[in-house]
DRENRO-574742 format. One record per residue (C-alpha): x, y, z; residue in three letters. Coordinates in steps of 0.5 Angstrom, whole numbers, padded with zeros to 4 digits, always signed. Layout:
<kolgus>
XYZALA
...
</kolgus>
This chain:
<kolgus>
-0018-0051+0003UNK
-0022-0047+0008UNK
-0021-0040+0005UNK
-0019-0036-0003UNK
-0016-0030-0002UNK
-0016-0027-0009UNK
-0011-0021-0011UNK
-0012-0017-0017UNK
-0005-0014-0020UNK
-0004-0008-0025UNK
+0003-0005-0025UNK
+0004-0007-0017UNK
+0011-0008-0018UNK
+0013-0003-0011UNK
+0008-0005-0007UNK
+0006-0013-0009UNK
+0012-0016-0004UNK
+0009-0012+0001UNK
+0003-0015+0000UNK
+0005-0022+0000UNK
+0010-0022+0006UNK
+0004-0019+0011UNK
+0001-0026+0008UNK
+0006-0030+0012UNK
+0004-0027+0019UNK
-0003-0030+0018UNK
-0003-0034+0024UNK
-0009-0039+0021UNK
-0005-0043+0014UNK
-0011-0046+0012UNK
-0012-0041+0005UNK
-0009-0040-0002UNK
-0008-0034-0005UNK
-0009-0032-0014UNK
-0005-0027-0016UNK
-0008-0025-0023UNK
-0004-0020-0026UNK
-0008-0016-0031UNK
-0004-0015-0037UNK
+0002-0010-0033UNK
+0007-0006-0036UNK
+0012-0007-0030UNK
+0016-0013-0027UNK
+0009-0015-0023UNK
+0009-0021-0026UNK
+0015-0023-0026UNK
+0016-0021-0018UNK
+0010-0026-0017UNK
+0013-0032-0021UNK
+0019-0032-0017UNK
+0016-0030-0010UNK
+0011-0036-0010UNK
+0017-0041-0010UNK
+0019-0038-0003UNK
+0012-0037+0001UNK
+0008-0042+0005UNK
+0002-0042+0003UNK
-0001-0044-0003UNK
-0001-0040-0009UNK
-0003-0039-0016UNK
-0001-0034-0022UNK
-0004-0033-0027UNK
-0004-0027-0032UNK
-0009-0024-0037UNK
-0007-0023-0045UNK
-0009-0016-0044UNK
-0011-0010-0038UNK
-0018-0013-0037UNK
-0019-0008-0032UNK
-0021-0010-0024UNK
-0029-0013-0025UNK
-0026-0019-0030UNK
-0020-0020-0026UNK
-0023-0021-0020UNK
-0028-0026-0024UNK
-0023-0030-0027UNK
-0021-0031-0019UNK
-0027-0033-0017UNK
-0027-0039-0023UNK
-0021-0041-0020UNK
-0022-0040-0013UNK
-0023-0048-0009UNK
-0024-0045-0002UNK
-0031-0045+0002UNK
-0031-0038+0002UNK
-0027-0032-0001UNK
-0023-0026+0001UNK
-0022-0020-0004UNK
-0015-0016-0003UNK
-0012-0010-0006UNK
-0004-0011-0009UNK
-0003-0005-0004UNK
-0006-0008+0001UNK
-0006-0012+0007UNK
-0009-0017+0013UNK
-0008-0016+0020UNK
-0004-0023+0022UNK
-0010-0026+0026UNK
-0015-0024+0021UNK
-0016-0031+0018UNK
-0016-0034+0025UNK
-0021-0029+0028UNK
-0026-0030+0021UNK
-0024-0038+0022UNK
-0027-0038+0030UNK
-0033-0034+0027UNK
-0035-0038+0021UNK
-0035-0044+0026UNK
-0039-0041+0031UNK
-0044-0037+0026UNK
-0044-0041+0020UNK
-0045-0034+0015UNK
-0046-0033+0009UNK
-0043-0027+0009UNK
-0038-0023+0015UNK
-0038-0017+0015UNK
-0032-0014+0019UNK
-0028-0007+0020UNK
-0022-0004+0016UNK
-0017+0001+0017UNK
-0014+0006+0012UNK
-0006+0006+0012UNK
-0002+0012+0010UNK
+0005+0013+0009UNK
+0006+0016+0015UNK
+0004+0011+0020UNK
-0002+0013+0021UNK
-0009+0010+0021UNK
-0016+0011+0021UNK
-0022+0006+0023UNK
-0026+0004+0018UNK
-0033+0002+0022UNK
-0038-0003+0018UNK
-0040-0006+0025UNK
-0043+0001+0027UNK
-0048+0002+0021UNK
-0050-0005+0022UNK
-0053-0004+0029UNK
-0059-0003+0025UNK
-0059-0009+0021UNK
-0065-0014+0022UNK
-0065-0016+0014UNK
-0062-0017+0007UNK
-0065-0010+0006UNK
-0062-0007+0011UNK
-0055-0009+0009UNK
-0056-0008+0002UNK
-0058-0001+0004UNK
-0052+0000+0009UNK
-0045-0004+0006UNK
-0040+0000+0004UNK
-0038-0002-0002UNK
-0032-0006-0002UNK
-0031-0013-0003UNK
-0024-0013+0002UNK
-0028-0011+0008UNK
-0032-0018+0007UNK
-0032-0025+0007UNK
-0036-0029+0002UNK
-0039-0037+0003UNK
-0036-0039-0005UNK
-0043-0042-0006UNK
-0046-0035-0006UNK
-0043-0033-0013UNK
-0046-0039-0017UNK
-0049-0035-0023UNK
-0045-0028-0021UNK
-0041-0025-0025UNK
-0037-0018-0025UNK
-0038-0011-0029UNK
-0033-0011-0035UNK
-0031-0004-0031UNK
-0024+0000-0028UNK
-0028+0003-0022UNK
-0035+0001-0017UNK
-0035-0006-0021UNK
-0035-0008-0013UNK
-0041-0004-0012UNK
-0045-0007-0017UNK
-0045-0015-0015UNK
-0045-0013-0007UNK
-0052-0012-0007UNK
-0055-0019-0011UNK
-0049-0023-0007UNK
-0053-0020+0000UNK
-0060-0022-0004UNK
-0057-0028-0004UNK
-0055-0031+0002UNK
-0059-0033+0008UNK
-0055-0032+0014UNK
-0050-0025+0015UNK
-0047-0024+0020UNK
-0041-0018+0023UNK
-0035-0018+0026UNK
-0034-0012+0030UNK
-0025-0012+0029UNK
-0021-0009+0024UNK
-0018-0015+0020UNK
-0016-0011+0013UNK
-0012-0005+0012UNK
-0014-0001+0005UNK
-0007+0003+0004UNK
-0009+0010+0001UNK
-0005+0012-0004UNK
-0007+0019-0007UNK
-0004+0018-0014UNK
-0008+0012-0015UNK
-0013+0010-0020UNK
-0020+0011-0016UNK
-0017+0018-0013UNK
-0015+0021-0020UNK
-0020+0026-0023UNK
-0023+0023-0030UNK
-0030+0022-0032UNK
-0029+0015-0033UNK
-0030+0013-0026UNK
-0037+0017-0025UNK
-0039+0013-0032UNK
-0037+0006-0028UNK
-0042+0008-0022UNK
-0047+0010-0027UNK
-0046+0004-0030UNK
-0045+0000-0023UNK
-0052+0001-0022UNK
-0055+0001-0028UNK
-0052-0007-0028UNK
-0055-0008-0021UNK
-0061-0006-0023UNK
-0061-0011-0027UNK
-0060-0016-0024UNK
-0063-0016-0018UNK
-0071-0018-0017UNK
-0075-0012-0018UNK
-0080-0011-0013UNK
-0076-0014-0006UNK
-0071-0010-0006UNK
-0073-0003-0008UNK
-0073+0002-0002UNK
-0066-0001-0001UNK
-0064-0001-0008UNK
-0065+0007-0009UNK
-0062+0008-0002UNK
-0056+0004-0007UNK
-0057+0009-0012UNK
-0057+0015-0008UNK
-0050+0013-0005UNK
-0047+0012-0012UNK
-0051+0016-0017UNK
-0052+0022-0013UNK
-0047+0022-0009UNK
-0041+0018-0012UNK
-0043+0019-0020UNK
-0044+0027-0019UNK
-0038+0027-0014UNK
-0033+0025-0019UNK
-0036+0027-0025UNK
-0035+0035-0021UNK
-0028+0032-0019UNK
-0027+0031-0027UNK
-0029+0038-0029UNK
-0036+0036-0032UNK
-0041+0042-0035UNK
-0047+0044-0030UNK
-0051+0041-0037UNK
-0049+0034-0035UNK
-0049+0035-0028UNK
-0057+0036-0028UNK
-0057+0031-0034UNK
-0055+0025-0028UNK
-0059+0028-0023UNK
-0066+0028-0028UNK
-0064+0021-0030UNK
-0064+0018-0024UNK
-0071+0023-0020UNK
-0075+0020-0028UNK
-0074+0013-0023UNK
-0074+0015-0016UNK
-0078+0022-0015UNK
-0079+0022-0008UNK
-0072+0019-0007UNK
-0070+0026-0002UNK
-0075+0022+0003UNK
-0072+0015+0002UNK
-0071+0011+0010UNK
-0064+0010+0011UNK
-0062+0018+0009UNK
-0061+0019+0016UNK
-0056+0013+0016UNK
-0051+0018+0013UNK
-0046+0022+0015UNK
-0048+0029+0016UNK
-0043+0032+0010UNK
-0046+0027+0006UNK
-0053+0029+0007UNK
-0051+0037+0006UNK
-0048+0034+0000UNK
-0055+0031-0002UNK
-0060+0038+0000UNK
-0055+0041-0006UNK
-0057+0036-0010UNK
-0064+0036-0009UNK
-0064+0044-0011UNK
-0059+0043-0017UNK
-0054+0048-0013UNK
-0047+0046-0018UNK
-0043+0052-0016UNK
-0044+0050-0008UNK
-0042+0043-0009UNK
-0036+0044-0013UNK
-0034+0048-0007UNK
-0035+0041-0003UNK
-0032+0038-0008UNK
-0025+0042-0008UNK
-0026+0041+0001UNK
-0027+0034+0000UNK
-0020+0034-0004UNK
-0016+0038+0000UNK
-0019+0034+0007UNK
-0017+0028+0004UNK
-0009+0030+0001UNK
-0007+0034+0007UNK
-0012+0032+0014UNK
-0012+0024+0013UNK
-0020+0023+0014UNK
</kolgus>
């Protein structure tokens, strides 16, 4: 088995055939697909059960005992998997139909570790917007470099099963892929990218990781704390408060105002991390972000709350209403 394509569920009932029919497009047959039902309240389950008598590929089901959330989900498909590398997919979301075919042509010439590849995001409307990993990657001349710049997110990435000997997943709802990309990246010693758009991540705003709660700034406080852990101290490090910038003061302190925090825990966040990091502002790969996520961060720096929680509504509204 060439490929394991591991797709997490919970309650995807109105979307999940979707899901599987896209997987009959693929032009390369070579794969299996796990389907782990989380614990779902709906007919997921059952929809996968009488779904995988019908399809072509291979399938296997497999359902936890109770909502475990996405980090141990995943994991129990890892344990599961017997492909030679490994592929992640919402149940929401979908493959292009060469995606397998293309990895496969690259794989054979590039021998990867990892591949990282382009995504789109998919609205209802039709529309879709690039997701560029290969653009960031231009600049990526080590494990460093690429642990620093990848997005994190497991579906825009492939993975030679053997890199996840010794991994396991965060016990979290939210960021548990951000916390294990970084010690695969450390892991492997070949990495390569292939500049196409292979995945679709449909962009639901009603979804669990667009829905204000603290909770989720939490998890990407936890995530990195994790990582940390991890990882070897010392290699990394420059890397790694990169990492931390990302998820904590923008990803954390982004949806901790999105959930309506105090000015009290917003500063508390901020102090935590500049105990580790106290020259983070001059950190290398900064220059790499995005202009509005370098403002965001001058704000954090100077502990201006009333300034980004005006970032925070535009940042909402641009996302419900201008599809960015």
């Amino acid at each position: 088995m060439f490929f394991s394509i591991i797709v997490p569920c919970f309650n995807s009932e109105n979307f999940i055939n979707k899901t599987t029919s896209m997987l009959t497009q693929q032009s390369f047959n070579d794969f299996e697909v796990i389907f782990i039902d989380d614990g779902s309240s709906d007919y997921t389950f059952d929809i996968l059960a009488s779904i995988s008598k019908s399809v072509p590929y291979k399938t296997t089901i497999l359902q936890n005992t109770k909502n475990s959330g996405p980090g141990i989900t995943k994991g129990v498909g890892v344990d599961k998997s017997k492909g030679d590398y490994l592929l992640f997919m919402d149940s929401d979301d979908w493959f292009e139909p060469e995606a397998l075919q293309l990895l496969y042509t690259h794989l054979s010439q590039h021998h990867s570790d990892i591949v990282f590849f382009d995504a789109y995001r998919a609205y209802d409307t039709g529309k879709k917007i690039l997701i560029s990993n290969s653009e960031a990657f231009n600049h990526c001349q080590t494990n460093s470099d690429y642990i620093a710049l990848a997005k994190g997110c497991l579906p825009y990435m492939c993975f030679k099963s053997e890199l996840w000997s010794g991994v396991t997943f965060p016990a979290l709802y939210n960021a548990e892929d951000i916390a294990v990309i970084p010690i695969l990246i450390s892991k492997a010693k070949n990495i390569s990218v292939l500049a196409s758009p292979l995945y679709n991540y449909y962009y639901r705003v009603e979804s669990l990781s667009n829905t204000p709660s603290a909770d989720i700034y939490k998890s990407f406080l936890r995530s990195y704390k994790y990582t940390c852990e991890k990882m070897i101290v010392g290699k990394f490090d420059e890397a790694l408060e990169f990492h931390g910038i990302k998820n904590v003061l923008y990803g954390a302190i982004l949806n901790a105002l999105r959930a309506g925090v105090g000015k009290n825990i917003f500063i508390d966040i901020i102090d935590d991390f500049e105990q580790k990091h106290p020259f983070w502002i001059s950190n290398k790969y900064i220059s790499y972000l995005p202009l509005v996520k370098r403002i965001f961060l001058t704000q954090v720096l100077k502990k201006r709350f009333h300034l980004l929680m005006m970032y925070v509504k535009l940042h909402r509204f641009a996302l419900e209403h201008l599809k960015i």
